[in-house]
Residue frames as a rotation matrix with the C-alpha (Angstrom) as fourth column:
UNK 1
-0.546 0.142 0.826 80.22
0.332 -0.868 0.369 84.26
0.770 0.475 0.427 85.14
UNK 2
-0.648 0.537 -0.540 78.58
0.443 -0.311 -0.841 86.48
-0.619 -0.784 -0.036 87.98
UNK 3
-0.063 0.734 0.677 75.45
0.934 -0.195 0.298 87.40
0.351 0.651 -0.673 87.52
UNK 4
-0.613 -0.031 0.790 74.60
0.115 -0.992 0.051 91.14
0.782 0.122 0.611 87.55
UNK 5
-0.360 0.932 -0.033 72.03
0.897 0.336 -0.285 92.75
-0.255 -0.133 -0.958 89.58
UNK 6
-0.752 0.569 0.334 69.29
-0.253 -0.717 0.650 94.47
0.609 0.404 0.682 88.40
UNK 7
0.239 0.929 -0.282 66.66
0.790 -0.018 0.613 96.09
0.564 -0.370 -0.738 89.66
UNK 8
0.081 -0.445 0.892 66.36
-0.073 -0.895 -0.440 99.63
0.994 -0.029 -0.105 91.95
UNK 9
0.507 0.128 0.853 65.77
-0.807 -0.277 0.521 98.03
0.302 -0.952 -0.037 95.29
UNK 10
-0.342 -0.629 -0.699 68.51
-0.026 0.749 -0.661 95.96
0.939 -0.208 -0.273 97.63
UNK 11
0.778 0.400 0.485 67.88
-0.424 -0.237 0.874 95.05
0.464 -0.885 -0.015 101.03
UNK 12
-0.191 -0.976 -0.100 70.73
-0.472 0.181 -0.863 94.97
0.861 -0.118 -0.495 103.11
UNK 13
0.579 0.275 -0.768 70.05
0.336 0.777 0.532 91.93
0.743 -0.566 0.358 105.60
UNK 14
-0.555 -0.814 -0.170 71.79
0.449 -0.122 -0.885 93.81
0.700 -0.568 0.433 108.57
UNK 15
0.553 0.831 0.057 70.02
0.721 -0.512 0.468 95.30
0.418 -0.218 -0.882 111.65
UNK 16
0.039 -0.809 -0.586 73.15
0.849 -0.282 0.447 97.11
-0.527 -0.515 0.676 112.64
UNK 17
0.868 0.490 -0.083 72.51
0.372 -0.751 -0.546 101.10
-0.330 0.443 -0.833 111.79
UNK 18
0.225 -0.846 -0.483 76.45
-0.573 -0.516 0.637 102.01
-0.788 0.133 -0.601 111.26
UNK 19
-0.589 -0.384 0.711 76.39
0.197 0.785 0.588 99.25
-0.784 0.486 -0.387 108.97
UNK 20
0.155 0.860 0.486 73.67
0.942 0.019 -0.334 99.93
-0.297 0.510 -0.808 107.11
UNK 21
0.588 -0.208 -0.782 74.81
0.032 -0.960 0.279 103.55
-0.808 -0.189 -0.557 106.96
UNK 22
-0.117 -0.974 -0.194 77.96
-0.358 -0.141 0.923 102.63
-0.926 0.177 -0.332 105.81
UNK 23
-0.463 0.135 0.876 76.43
0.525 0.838 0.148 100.58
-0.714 0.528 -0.459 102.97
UNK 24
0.728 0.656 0.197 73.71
0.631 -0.531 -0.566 103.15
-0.267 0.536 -0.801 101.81
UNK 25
0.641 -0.401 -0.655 76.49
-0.356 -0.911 0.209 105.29
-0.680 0.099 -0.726 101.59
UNK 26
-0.330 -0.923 -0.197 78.44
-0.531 0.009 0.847 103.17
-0.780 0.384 -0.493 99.30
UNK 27
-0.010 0.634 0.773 75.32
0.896 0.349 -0.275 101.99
-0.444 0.690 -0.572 96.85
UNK 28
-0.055 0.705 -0.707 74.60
0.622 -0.530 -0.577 105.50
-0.781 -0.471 -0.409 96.57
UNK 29
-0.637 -0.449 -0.626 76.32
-0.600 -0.222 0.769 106.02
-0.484 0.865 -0.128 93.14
UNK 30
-0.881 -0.389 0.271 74.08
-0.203 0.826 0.526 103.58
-0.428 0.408 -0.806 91.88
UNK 31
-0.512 0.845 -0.151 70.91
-0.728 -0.334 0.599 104.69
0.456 0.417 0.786 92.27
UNK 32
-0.359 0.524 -0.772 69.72
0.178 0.851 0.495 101.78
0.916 0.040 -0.399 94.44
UNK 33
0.071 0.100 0.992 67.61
-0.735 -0.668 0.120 102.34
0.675 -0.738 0.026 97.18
UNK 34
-0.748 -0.657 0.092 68.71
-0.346 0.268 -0.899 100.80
0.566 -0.705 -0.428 100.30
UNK 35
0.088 0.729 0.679 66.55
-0.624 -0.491 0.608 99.24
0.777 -0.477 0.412 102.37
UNK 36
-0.825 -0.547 0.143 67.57
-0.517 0.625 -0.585 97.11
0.231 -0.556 -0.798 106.29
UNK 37
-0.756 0.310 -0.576 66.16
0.436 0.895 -0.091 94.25
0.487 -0.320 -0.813 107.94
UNK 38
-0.666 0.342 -0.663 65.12
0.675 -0.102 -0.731 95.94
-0.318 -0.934 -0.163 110.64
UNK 39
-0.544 0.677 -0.496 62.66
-0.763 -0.645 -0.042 98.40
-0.349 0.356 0.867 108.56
UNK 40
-0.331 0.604 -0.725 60.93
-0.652 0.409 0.638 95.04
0.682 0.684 0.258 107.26
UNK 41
0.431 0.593 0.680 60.44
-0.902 0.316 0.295 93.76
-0.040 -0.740 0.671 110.37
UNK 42
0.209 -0.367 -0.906 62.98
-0.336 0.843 -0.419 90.58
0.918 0.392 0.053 109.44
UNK 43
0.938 -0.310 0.158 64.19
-0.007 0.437 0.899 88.12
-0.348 -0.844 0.408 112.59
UNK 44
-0.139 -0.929 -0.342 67.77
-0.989 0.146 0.006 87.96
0.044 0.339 -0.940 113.01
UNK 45
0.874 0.294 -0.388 68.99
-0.279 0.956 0.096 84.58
0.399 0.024 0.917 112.25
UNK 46
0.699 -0.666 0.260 71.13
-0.491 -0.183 0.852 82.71
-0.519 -0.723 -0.455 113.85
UNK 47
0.633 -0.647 -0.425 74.49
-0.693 -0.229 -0.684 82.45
0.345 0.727 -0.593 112.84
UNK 48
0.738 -0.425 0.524 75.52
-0.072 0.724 0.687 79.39
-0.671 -0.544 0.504 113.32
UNK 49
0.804 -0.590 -0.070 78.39
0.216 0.400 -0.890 79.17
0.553 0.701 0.450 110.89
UNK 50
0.775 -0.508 -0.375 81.77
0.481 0.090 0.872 79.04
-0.410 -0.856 0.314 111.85
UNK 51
-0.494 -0.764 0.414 83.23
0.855 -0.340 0.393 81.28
-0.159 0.548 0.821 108.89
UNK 52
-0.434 0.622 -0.652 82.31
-0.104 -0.753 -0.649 84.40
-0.895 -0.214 0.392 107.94
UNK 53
-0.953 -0.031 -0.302 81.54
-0.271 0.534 0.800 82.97
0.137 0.845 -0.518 104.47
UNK 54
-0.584 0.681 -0.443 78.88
0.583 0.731 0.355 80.64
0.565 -0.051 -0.823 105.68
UNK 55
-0.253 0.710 -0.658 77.35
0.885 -0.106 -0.454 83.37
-0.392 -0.696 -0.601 108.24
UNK 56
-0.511 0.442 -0.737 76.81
-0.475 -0.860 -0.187 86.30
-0.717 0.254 0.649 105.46
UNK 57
-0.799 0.470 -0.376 74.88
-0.334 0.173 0.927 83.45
0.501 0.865 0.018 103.54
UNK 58
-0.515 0.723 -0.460 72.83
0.857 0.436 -0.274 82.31
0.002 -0.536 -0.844 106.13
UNK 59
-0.367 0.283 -0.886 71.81
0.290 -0.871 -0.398 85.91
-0.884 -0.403 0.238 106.98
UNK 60
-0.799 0.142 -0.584 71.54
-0.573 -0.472 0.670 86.77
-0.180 0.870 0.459 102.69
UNK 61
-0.706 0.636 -0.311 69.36
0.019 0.456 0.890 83.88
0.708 0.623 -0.334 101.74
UNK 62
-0.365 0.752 -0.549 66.98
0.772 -0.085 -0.630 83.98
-0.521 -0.654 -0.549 105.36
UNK 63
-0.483 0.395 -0.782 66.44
0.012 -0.890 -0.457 87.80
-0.876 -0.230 0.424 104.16
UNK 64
-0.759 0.138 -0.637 65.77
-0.610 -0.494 0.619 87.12
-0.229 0.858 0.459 100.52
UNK 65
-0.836 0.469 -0.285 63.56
0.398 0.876 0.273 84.31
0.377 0.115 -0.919 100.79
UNK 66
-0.501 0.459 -0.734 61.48
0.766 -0.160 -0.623 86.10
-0.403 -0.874 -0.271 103.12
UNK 67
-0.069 0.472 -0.879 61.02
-0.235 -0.864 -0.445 89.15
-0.970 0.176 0.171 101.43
UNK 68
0.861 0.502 0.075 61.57
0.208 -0.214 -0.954 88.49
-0.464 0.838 -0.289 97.62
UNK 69
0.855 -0.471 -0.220 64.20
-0.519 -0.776 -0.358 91.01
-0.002 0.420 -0.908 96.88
UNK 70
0.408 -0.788 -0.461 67.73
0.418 0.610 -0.673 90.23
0.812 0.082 0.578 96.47
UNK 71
0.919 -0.215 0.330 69.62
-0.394 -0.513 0.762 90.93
0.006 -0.831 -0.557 99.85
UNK 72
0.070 -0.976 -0.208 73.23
0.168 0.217 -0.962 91.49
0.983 0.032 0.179 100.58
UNK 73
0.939 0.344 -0.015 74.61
0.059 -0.117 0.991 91.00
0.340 -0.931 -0.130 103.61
UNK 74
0.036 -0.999 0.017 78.00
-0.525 -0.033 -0.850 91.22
0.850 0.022 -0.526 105.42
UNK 75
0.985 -0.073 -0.155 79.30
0.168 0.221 0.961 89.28
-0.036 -0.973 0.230 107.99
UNK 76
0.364 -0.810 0.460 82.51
-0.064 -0.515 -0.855 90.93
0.929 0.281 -0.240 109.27
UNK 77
1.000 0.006 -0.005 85.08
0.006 -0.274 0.962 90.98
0.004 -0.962 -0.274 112.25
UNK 78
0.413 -0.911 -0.016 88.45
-0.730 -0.320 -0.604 91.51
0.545 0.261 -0.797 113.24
UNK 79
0.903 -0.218 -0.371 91.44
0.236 0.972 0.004 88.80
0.359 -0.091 0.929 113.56
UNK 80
0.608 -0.771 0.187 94.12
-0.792 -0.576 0.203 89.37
-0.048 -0.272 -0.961 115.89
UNK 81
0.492 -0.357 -0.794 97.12
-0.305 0.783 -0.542 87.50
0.815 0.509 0.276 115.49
UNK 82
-0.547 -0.562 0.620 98.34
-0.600 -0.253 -0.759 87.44
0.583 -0.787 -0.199 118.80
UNK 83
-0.453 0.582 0.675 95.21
-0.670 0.277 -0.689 85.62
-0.588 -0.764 0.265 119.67
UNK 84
-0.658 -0.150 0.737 95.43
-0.075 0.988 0.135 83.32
-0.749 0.033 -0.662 116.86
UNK 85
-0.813 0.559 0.163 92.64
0.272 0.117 0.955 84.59
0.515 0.821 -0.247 114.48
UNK 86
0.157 0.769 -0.620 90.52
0.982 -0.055 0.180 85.33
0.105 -0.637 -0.764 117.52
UNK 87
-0.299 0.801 0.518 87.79
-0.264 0.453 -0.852 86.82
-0.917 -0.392 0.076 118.23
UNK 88
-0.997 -0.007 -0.080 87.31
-0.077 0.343 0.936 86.38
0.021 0.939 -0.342 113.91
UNK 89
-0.700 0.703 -0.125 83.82
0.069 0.241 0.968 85.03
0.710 0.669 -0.217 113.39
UNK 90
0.267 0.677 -0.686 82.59
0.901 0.078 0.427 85.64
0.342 -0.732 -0.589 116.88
UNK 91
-0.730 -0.581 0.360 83.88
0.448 -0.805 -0.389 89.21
0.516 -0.122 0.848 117.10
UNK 92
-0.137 0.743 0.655 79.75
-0.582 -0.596 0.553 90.54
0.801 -0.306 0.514 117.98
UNK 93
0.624 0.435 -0.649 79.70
0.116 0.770 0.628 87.49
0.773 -0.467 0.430 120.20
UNK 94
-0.414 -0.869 -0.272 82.96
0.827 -0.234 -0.511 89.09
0.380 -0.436 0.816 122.64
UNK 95
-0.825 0.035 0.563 80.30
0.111 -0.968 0.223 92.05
0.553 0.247 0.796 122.67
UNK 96
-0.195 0.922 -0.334 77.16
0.276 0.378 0.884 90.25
0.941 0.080 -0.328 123.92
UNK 97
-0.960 0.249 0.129 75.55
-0.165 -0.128 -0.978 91.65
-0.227 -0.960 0.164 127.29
UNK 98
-0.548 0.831 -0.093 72.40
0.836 0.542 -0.090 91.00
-0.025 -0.127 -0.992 128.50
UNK 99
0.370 0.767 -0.525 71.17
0.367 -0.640 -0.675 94.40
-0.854 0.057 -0.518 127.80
UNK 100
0.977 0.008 0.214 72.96
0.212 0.109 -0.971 94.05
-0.032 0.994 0.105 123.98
UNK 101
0.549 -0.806 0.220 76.40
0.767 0.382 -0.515 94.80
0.331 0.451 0.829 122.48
UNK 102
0.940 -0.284 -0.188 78.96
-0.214 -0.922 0.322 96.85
-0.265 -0.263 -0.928 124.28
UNK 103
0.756 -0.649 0.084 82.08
0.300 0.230 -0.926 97.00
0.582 0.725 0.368 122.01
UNK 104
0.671 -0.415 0.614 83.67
-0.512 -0.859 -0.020 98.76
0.536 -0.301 -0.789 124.72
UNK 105
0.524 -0.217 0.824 83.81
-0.501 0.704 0.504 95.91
-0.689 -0.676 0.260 127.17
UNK 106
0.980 0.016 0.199 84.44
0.108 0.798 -0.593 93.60
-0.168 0.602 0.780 124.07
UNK 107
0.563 -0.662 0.494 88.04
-0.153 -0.672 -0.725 95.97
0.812 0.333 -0.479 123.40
UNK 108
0.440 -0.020 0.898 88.80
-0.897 0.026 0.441 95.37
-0.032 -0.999 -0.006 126.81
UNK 109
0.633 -0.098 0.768 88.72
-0.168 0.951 0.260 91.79
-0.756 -0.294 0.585 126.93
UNK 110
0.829 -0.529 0.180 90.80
0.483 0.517 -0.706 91.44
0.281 0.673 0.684 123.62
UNK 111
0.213 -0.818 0.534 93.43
-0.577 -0.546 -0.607 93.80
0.788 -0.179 -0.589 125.02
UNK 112
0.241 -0.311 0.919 93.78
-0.919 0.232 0.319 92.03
-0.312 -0.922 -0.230 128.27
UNK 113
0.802 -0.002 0.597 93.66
0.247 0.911 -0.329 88.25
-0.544 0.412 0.731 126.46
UNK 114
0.565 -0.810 0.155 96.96
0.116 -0.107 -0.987 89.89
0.817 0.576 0.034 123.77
UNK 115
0.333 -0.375 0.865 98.51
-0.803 -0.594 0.052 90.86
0.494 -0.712 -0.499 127.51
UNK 116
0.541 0.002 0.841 97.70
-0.604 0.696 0.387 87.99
-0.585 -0.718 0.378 129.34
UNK 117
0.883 0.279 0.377 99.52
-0.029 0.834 -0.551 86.22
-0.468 0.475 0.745 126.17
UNK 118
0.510 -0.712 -0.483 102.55
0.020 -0.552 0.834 88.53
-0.860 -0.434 -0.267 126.36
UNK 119
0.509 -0.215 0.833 102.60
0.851 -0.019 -0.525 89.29
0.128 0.976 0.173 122.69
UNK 120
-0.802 -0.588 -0.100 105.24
0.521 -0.773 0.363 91.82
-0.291 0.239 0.926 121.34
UNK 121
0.628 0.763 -0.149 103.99
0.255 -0.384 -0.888 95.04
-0.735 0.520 -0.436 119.56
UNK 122
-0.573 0.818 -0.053 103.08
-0.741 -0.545 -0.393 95.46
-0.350 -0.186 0.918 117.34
UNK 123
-0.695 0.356 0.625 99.91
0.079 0.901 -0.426 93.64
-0.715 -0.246 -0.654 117.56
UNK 124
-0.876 0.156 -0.456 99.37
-0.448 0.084 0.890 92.81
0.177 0.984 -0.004 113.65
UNK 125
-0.345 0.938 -0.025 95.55
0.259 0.069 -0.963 92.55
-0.902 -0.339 -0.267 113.01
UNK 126
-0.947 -0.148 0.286 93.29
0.304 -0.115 0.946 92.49
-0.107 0.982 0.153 110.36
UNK 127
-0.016 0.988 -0.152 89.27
-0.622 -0.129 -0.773 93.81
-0.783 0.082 0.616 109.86
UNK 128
-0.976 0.117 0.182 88.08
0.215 0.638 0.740 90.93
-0.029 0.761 -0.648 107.35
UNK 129
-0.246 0.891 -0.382 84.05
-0.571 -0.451 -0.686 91.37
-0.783 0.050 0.620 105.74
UNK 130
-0.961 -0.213 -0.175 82.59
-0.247 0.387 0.888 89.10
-0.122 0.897 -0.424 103.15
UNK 131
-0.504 0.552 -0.664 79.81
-0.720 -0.693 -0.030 90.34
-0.477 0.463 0.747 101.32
UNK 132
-0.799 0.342 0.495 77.23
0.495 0.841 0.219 87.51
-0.341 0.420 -0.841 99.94
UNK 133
-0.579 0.731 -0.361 74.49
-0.815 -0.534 0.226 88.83
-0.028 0.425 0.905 97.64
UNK 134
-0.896 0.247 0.368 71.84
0.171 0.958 -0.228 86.27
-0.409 -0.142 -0.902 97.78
UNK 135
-0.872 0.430 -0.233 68.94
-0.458 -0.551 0.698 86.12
0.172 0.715 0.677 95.23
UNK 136
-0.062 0.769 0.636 65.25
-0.944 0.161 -0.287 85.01
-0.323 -0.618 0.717 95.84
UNK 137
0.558 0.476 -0.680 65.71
-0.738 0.659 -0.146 81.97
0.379 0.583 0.719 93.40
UNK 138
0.932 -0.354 -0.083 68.41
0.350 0.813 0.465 80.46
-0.097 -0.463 0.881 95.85
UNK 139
0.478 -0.844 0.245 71.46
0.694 0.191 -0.694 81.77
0.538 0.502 0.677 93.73
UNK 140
0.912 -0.026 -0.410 74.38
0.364 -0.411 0.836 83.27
-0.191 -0.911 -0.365 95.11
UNK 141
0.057 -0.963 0.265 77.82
0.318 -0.234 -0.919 85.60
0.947 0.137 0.292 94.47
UNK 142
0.805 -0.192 -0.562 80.49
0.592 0.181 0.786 85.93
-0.049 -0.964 0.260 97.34
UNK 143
0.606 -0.518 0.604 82.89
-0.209 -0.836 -0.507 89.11
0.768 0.181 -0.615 97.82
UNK 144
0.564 -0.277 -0.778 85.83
0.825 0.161 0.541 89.14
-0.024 -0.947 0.319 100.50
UNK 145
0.316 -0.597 0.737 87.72
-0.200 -0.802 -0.563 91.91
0.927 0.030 -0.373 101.62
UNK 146
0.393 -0.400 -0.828 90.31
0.899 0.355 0.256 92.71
0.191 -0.845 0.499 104.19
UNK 147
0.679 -0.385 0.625 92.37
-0.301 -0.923 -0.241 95.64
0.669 -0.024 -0.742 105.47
UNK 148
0.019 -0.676 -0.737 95.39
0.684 0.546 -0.483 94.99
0.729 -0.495 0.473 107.31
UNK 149
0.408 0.066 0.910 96.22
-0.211 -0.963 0.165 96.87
0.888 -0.260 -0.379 110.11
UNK 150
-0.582 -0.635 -0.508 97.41
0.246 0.458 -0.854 96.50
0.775 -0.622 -0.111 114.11
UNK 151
0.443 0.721 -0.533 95.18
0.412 0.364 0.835 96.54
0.796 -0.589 -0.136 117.42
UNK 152
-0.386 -0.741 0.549 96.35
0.096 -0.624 -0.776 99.87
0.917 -0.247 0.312 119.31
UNK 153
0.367 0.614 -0.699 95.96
0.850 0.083 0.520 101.21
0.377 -0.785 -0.492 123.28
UNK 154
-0.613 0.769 -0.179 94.02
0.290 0.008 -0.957 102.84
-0.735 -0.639 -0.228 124.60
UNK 155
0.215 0.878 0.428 91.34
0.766 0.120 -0.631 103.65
-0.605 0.464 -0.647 122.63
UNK 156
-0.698 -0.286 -0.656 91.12
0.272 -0.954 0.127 106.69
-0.662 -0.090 0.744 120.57
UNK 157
-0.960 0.178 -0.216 88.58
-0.280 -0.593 0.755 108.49
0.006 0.785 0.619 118.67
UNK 158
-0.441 0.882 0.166 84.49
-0.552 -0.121 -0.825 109.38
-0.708 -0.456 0.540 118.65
UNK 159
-0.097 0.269 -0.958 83.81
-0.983 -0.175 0.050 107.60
-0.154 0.947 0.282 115.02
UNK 160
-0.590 -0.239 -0.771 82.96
-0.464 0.882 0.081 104.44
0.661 0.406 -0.632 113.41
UNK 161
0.142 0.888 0.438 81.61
-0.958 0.012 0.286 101.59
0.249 -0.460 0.852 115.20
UNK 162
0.949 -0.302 -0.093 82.78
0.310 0.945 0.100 98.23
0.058 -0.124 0.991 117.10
UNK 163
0.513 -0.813 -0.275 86.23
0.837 0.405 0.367 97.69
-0.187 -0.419 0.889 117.34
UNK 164
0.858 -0.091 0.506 87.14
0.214 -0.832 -0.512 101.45
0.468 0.547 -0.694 115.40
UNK 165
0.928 -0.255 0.273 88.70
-0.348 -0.855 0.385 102.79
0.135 -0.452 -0.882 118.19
UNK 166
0.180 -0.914 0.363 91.54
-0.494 0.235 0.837 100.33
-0.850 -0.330 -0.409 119.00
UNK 167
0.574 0.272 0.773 92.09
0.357 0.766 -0.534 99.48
-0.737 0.582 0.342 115.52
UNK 168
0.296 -0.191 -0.936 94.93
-0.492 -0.870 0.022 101.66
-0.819 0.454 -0.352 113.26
UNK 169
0.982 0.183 -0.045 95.36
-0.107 0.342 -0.934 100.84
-0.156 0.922 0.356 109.25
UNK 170
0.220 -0.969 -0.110 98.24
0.597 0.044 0.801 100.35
-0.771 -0.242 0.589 108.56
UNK 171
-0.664 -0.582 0.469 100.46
0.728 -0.646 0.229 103.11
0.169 0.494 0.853 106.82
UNK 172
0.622 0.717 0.313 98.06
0.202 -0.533 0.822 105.41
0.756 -0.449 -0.476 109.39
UNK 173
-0.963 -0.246 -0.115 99.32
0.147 -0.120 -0.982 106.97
0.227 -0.962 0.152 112.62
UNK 174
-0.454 0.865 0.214 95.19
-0.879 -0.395 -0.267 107.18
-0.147 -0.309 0.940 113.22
UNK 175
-0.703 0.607 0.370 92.54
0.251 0.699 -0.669 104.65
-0.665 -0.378 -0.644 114.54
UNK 176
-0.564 0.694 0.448 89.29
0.523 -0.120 0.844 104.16
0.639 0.710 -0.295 112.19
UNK 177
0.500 0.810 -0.305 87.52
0.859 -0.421 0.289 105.80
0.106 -0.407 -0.907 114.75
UNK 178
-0.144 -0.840 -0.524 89.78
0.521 -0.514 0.681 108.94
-0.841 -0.175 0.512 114.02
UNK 179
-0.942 -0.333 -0.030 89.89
0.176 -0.571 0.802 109.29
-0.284 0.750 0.597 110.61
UNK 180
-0.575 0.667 -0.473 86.95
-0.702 -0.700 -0.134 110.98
-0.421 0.255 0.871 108.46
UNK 181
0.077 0.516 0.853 84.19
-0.117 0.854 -0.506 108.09
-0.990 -0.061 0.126 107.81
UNK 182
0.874 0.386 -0.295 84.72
-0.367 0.130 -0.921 108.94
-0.317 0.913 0.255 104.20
UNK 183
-0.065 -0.956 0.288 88.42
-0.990 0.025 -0.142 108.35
0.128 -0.294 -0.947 104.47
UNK 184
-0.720 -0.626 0.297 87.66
-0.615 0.775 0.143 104.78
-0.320 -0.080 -0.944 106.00
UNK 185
0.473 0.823 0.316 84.97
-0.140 0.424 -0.895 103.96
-0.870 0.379 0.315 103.58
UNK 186
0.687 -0.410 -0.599 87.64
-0.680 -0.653 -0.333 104.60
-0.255 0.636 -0.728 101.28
UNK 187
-0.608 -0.766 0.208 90.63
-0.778 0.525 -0.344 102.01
0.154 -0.371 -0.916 102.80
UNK 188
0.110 0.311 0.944 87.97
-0.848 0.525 -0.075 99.75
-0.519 -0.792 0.322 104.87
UNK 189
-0.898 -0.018 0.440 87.98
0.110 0.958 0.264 95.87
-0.427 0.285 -0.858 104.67
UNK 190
0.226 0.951 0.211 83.94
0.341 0.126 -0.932 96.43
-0.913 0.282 -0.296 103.72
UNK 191
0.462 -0.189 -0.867 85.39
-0.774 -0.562 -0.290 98.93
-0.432 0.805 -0.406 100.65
UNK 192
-0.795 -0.599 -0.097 87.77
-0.497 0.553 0.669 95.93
-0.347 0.580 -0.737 99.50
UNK 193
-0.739 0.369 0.564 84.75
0.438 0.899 -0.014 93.53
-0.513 0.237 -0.825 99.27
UNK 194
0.429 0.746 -0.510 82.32
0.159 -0.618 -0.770 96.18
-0.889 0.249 -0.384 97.96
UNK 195
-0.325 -0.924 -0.201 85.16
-0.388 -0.064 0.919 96.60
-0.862 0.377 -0.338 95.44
UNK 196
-0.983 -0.115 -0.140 84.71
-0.178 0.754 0.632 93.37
0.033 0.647 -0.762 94.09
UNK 197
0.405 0.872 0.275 80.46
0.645 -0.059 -0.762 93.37
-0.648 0.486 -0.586 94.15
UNK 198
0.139 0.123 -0.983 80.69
-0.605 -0.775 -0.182 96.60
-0.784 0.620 -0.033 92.41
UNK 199
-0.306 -0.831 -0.465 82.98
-0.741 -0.099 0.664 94.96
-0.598 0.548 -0.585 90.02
UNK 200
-0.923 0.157 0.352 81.24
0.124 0.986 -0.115 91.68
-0.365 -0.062 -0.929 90.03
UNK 201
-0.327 0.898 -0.294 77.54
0.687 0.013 -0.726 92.88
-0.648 -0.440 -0.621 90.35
UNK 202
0.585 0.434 -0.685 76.91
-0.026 -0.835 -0.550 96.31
-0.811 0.340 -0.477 88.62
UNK 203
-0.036 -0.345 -0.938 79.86
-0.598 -0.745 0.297 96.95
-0.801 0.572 -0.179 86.54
């Protein structure tokens, strides 16, 4: 049986503002107020898992312990098949610069690595996200979600965040960074797993 939650405040365990966006904007039926890491002053932890499983629980239970509250977190990224499942669980890590994350460069390098590997197109891809709600007493419920989709080029579009731009759903001619954020809050891999909290969690 999942347990419910209750109560009006969640803290999403993310310091990542498009994320955190995207989240408040899908609690927001619920009445729950929203509140990120990075407004409590939380350290990131590190994510040493090697699934995304194991690195939205590291990231849920660090944030609830700390504060109290229950905290959901996501760890998400996108799997290209062409590159085996890569970058998957190290997608922000493909992003890293020494003056933080440039998704641009990161788009780059996964387009040149599906080249250099002399994959047909199309190059069949997925956005995966799994959602861990983690409570101060230790306990825990786990959500996945996915969205299929294919890993287009050149870029295209001003929206979204991370990989958006070279990324197109499938049954789309349009990139998530195209289409209307409410549109791919609608479709997204985060909306499948949010899906199943909702379902799990509230309803």
């Amino acid at each position: 049986m999942t347990r419910k939650f209750s109560g009006d405040r969640l803290l999403v365990a993310t310091h990542n503002e498009g994320k955190l966006d995207e989240m408040r904007a899908l609690l927001a039926p619920f009445g729950v107020t929203v509140v990120g890491a990075k407004e409590m002053d939380l350290p990131e932890p590190e994510e040493t898992g090697t699934t995304f499983v194991e690195n939205a629980r590291i990231k849920a239970h660090a944030a609830a312990k700390a504060t109290g509250l229950p905290a959901l977190s996501d760890d998400s990224g996108i799997e290209v098949d062409a590159l085996v499942g890569a970058p998957g669980v190290y997608t922000a890590d493909w992003a890293e610069t020494e003056t933080g994350r440039d998704f641009v460069m990161a788009m780059e390098r996964t387009h040149a690595k599906i080249v250099e590997g002399g994959s047909d197109q199309p190059w069949i891809a997925r956005f995966c996200s799994t959602l861990v709600l983690a409570w101060p007493d230790g306990h825990d419920e786990v959500f996945p979600g996915t969205v299929e989709g294919e890993v287009v080029w050149p870029m295209r579009g001003a929206e979204g965040h991370g990989y958006d731009p070279c990324f197109q759903p499938k049954g789309y001619d349009i990139t998530f960074a195209e289409m209307d954020p409410a549109e791919k809050n609608r479709i997204s891999h985060r909306a499948d797993a949010f899906a199943k909290f909702v379902a799990g969690c509230f309803d």
